[in-house]
C-alpha positions, 0 to 999 in steps of 0.5 A: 187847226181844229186838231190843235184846238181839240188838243189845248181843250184836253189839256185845259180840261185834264188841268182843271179835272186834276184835283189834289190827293186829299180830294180825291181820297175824300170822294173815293170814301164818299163814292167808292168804285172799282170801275177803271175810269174812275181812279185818278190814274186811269191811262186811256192805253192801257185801258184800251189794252186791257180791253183788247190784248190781242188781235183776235179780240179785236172782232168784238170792237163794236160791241165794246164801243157800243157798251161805251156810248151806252154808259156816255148816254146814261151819264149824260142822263144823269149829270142832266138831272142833276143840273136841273134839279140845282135849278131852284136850290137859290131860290128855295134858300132865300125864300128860308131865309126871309123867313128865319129873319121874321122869326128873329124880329118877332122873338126880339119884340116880345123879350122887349116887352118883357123887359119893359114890364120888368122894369116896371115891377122893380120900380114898384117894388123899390117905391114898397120898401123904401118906407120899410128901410126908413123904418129899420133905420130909424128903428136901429138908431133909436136902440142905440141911442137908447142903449148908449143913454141907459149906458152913460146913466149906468156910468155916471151913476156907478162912478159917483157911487164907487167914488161914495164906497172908495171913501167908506172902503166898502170894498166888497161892494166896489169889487162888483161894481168897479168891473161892471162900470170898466166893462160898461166904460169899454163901450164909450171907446169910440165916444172919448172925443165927447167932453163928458164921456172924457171927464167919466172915464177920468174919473174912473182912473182916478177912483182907480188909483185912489182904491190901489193906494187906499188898500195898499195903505190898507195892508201895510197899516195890518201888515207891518214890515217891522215884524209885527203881526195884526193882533185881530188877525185878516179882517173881511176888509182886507178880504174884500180888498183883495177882491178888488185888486183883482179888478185893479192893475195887476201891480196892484196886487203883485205889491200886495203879495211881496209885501205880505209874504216880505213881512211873512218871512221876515222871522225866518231871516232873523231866526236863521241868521250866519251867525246863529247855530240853527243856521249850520247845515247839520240843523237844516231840517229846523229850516223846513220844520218852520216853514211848514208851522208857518204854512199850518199859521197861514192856512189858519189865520189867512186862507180865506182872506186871499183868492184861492188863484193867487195861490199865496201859500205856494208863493209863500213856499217858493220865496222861501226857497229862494231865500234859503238857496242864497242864505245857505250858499253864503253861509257855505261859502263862509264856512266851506273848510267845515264842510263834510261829505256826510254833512254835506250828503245829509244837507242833500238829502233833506233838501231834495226830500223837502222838494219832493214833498213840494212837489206832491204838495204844489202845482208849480203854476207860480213857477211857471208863470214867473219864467219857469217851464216844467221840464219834459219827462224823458223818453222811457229807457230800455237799458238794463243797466238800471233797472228799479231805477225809482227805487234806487234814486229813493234810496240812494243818498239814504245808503251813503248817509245815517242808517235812520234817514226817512227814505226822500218822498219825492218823485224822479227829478224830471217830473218834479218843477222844485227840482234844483230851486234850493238843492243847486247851491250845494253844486259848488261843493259837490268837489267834496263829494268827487273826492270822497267817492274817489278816496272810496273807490281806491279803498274798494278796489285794495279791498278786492285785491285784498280778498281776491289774495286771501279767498284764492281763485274759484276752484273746480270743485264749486259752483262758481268756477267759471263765474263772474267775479262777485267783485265785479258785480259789487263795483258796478253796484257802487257806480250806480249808487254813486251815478244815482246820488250825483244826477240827483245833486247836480246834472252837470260838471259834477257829473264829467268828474265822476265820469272820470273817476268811473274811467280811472277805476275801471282801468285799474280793476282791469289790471289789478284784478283782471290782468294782474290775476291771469296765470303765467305759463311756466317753462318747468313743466315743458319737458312732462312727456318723453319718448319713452312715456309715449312709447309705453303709452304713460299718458295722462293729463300731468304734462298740461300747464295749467291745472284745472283750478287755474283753468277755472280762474282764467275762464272767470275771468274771462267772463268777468271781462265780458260782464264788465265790456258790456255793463260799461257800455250801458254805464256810458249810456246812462251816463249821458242820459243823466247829463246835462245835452251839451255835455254829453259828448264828454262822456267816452269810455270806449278806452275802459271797453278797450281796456276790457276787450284786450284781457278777453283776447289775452284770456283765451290766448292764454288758455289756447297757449296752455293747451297748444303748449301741452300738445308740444311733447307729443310733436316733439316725440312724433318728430323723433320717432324712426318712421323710416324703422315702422314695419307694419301699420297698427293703431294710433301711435302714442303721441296722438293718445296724448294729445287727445287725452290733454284735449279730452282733459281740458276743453270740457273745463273750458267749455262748461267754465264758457257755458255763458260766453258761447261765442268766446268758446268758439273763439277758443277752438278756433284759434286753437285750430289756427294755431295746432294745425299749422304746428302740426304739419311743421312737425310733420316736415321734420319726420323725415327720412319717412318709409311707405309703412311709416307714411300710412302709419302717419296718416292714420294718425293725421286722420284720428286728429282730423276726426277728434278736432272736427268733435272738439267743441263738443267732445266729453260732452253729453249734449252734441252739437254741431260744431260752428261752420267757420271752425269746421272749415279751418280743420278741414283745410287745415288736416287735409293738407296735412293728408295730402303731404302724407299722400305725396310722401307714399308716392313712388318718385319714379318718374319724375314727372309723374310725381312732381305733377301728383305734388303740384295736382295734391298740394298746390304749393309752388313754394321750392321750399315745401317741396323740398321738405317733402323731398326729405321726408322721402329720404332722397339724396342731394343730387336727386334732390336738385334734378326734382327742384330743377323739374319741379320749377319747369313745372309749374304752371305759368303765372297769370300776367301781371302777378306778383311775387312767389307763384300760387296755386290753387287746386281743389282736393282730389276726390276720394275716387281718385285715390289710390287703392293703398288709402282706400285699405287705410280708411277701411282699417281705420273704420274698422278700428273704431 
């Protein structure tokens, strides 16, 4: 029973020494140990193993159990001494805390009592300054009251004396004292429930009424609407009175001002009635002359009777204006059969002068306070096209007008705000002047023909060969004297017309001057070199088609057509600068740049035509000479010298014509390669039957070309350049090729293997039709023929899966060590001749 009862012990006490993984990492951090008996997995066996691992140790088991009750005693000692010494911790606590408690009632009396003192001191300090604060209130409502009443006595007495001078018309004194008494009135807003505040500001309206009616009667008595002026002249009453406008409601003087200029103007109406003959336009300068004397007669007699900010002689200028933009519109419109460009061109120019001359002499503010804005000045413009553009806009209605017109004194349309105030009613009848530039430029472009067939095209021997056409230059002067005069008339459909007629004739100098111009190539001429002039090397440059002055003539034009591309494209861009926004997307001449575009392709086919036509004799001649007869391999053959003579002759008249347009002069020699190469080697296949010295002698010939079209850009001339990258590329490819025909040509076509996989590994043509043409240049018979195509087809190489058509291969080009010792002795003879 006493063992059961020490076992349940052990197990309640291990359940209550058993503590949680996170408590027993916290004492192992507190209390580190590396005794056994401290580590919460301590296993009593294998403890007492560690301690006893044999029997022979087990002698020593007293000394152990000895050492074990010693370590029981101390910690019984010290769990004793701690027990003790938490004895009177409870008591000590609480003795700290009774005190703390005192602490705390001590420290909340005293801020008690300083709470009370507090109170105290605002008390006493309120009970001192409630007298102060009566003070400044009463103090502030005295000066109020004080305020108010020297006010109301200010008011009273300046409406009983502007009533007193309302009736003397003693204005100069009422324009000082009516804004006075409205500003002192202002004051007395929140006052106008009292009955003697309301009846002052009454009064104050009804001596403002009565002073508007007085000085309106005022003007009209001095100003009379029958035409009659006041014999004394302005007066210092009327001067006065204007003051006092100023004070007055605004309609006030806004009726003062129409009725003065009304009367001011009203000469001008009779003067220049429908059916006066001052009235035409060829006399419209006599409606400007008599606006400035009326001007210098206002200055004189008027200047200082009105304020300078109501700017009298502008309004004066601007109701003029407008008058005259409805008078001569009616009048144009009556008589719009009489009208003429000159007429209409000189109408122009006075009337924009005479706005430039406003615009020097006004500010514009009267515009602008009437609705108007003053437009923006556009951002400044990089485009060449027109340069001095200030200038020509002075000059150019000037050089389609009279000889002797005054240059117009006005600034660029933009920055002017009289702009269009009486120029824009000639916009209607601009039709007039469309018309006339179109009966114009028709005139001008049969002139160019004209000249064109009576001067004959440039000529070698000048300095203008290869030059644009002077033609050219004089049109596109024209257009932009012509764009220049229509943005100064009118921004808006009158400019899409003219747009138009630019697009008409600019076709039309395309094809009559440009195209209609051109060279055609004869076929008189095809047969300049024979067999025999080659074989007796009789070369010269007689075979070419074209002679230089037409080589000249083609490059000209050339040249004229690049001018034109470009200077059309800023004409575009002019064009929509000068026109109004929402109009700008029917400005398109990209079919006139087309236009151009096409005679410089059809330019440089022609002169790539004319040379390739001038090499065809000599390919003609190589293709019928007996290559399978040439016994021995010597210098370049003939036809190769009169190829290189026609190219020395021609390509240095085309480049030094093409010096401006570098880049069509690469286009030339590109397409001229495109076009020689491919010719070349189908000559190359009619050569045929071909012997071993013939083959050589052909190669050596295919290597003198390579070497003369790899110089071409730049033969005959002084200056060497590198020829561009993409023609070199297309000779290389090209006469590489052609060498690599000639190559399987010299090789032995025993075997057949061998020789069908050198032409696959050389050429890299799975074309049956190439190879049978090689076979024919070897010379074989039809039967052997047929073996090799059968060969050649088992031959080739599988195409990739999914391909189509024809088989392709592509191989790179042997390198020169895997050529064979017969061409290395070729390249050394070739070396060795040059």
């Amino acid at each position: 029973m006493m063992e059961e009862e020490e076992i349940e012990f052990v197990d309640e006490l291990e359940a209550i020494l058993h503590l949680t993984p996170e408590v027993q990492q916290a004492i192992e951090q507190v209390f580190p140990s590396q005794d056994p008996l401290d580590r919460a997995d301590f296993n009593a066996v294998e403890y007492i193993n560690t301690l006893f691992p044999t029997e022979h140790s087990l002698a020593n088991i007293d000394d152990v159990v000895n050492k074990i009750r010693f370590k029981i005693r101390r910690l019984d000692d010290n769990i004793r001494t701690v027990v003790r010494g938490q004895t009177n911790v409870g008591q000590d606590g609480r003795q700290a805390l009774e005190e703390a408690q005192k602490a705390i009632q001590q420290l909340f009396g005293k801020i008690k009592d300083i709470k009370d003192k507090a109170e105290k001191s605002e008390q006493m300090v309120k009970e001192i300054t409630r007298d102060i604060k009566q003070l400044d209130h009463a103090k502030r409502h005295l000066t109020t009251s004080i305020t108010t009443l020297n006010h109301l006595h200010m008011l009273a007495g300046g409406v009983d004396s502007l009533e007193a001078m309302t009736r003397r018309r003693q204005y100069g004194e009422v324009a000082n004292l009516l804004q006075g008494v409205v500003n002192v009135l202002e004051h007395f807003h929140k006052y106008m429930g009292i009955p003697q505040i309301r009846q002052l500001s009454e009064r104050v309206r009804a001596a403002q009424t009565e002073l508007g009616q007085q000085i309106l009667a005022d003007f009209e008595e001095a100003f009379p609407l029958q035409g009659t002026k006041r014999p004394g002249g302005p007066s210092n009453v009327l001067r006065d009175a204007c003051l006092v406008a100023n004070v007055l409601d605004p309609r006030i003087k806004q009726d003062i001002i129409k009725k003065f200029i009304r009367q001011h103007l009203s000469e001008y109406l009779v003067l220049f009635q429908e059916n006066q003959d001052v009235a035409w336009l060829d006399k419209i300068d006599r409606r400007y002359a008599w606006i400035k004397r009326q001007l210098v007669d206002y200055e004189e007699k008027y200047g200082r009777m009105f304020p300078g900010e109501w700017c009298m002689t502008e309004r004066i200028t601007v109701e003029f204006c407008h008058i005259t933009r409805i008078e001569l519109a009616k009048l144009m419109r009556t008589r719009a059969k009489e009208i003429e460009v000159k007429l209409l061109l000189f109408a122009i120019q006075r009337t924009t002068n005479f706005e430039g001359l406003l615009a020097k002499r006004f500010s514009g503010s009267t515009l602008r306070d009437g609705g108007g804005k003053k437009p923006e000045p556009p951002p400044p413009s990089t485009n060449p096209f027109l340069e001095d553009e200030a200038g020509s806009d002075e000059s150019a209605l000037e050089r389609d007008g009279d000889g002797d017109l005054d240059k117009p004194k006005k600034p660029k349309a933009p920055d002017n705000p009289f702009h269009g105030i009486m120029s824009k009613c000639f916009e209607p009848h601009l039709y007039v002047y469309i018309e006339s530039q179109d009966r114009n430029l028709g005139e001008l472009i049969d002139r160019f023909v004209a000249d064109f067939r009576a001067q004959g095209p440039p000529k070698s021997s000048t300095d203008d060969a290869g030059a644009v056409l002077p033609s050219c230059a004089d049109l596109f002067v024209y257009y932009k004297k012509c764009m220049v005069q229509c943005s100064l008339l009118s921004t808006g459909e009158p400019m899409i017309a003219l747009s138009t007629i630019f697009q008409k004739y600019l076709r039309e100098y395309a094809w009559k001057i440009l195209s209609g111009n051109l060279p055609k190539i004869s076929s008189s001429s095809s047969g300049g070199l024979t067999i025999s002039s080659l074989l007796k090397e009789k070369e010269g440059p007689e075979a070419a088609k074209f002679s230089v002055d037409e080589l000249c003539l083609v490059c000209s034009i050339l040249s004229t057509a690049e001018y034109c591309l470009a200077t059309t494209q800023q004409l575009e861009e002019k064009l929509k600068e000068k026109v109004d926004k929402i109009l700008v997307e029917r400005i398109n001449l990209t079919g006139e740049m087309d236009t151009f575009s096409n005679v410089i392709s059809n330019s440089i086919q022609l002169i790539v035509q004319d040379l390739d036509a001038a090499c065809d004799p000599a390919l003609n001649a190589m293709s019928k000479m007996p290559w399978q007869n040439v016994e021995h391999v010597g210098d370049q053959s003939p036809y190769v010298t009169s190829i290189i003579m026609h190219i020395k002759h021609n390509v240095p008249v085309i480049r030094d014509n093409l010096a401006s347009t570098r880049k069509y002069f690469t286009q030339f020699v590109i397409k001229f390669a495109n076009s020689f190469i491919p010719k070349f080697i189908n000559h190359l296949f009619r050569c045929k039957p071909i012997s071993m010295v013939g083959a050589e002698q052909l190669l050596l010939d295919t290597h003198s070309l390579k070497t003369v079209l790899l110089d071409l850009p730049s033969i005959g001339s002084q200056v060497v350049r590198k020829a561009p990258a993409s023609y070199t590329k297309i000779v290389v490819k090209g006469m590489t090729r052609a060498e690599m025909i000639l190559k399987v040509v010299m090789a032995p076509h025993e075997p057949s293997v061998v020789f069908v996989d050198n032409y696959i590994k050389l050429l890299a043509d799975g074309n049956p039709e190439t190879f049978q043409k090689i076979l024919d240049m070897k010379g074989l018979k039809r039967s052997e023929q047929s073996s090799m195509l059968e060969l050649f087809r088992q031959r080739l190489p599988t195409p990739p899966s999914g391909a189509e058509g024809a088989p392709c291969l592509t191989y790179s080009t042997p390198t020169p060590e895997q050529e064979s010792s017969r061409i290395r002795k070729l390249e050394k003879l070739i070396k060795k001749r040059l």
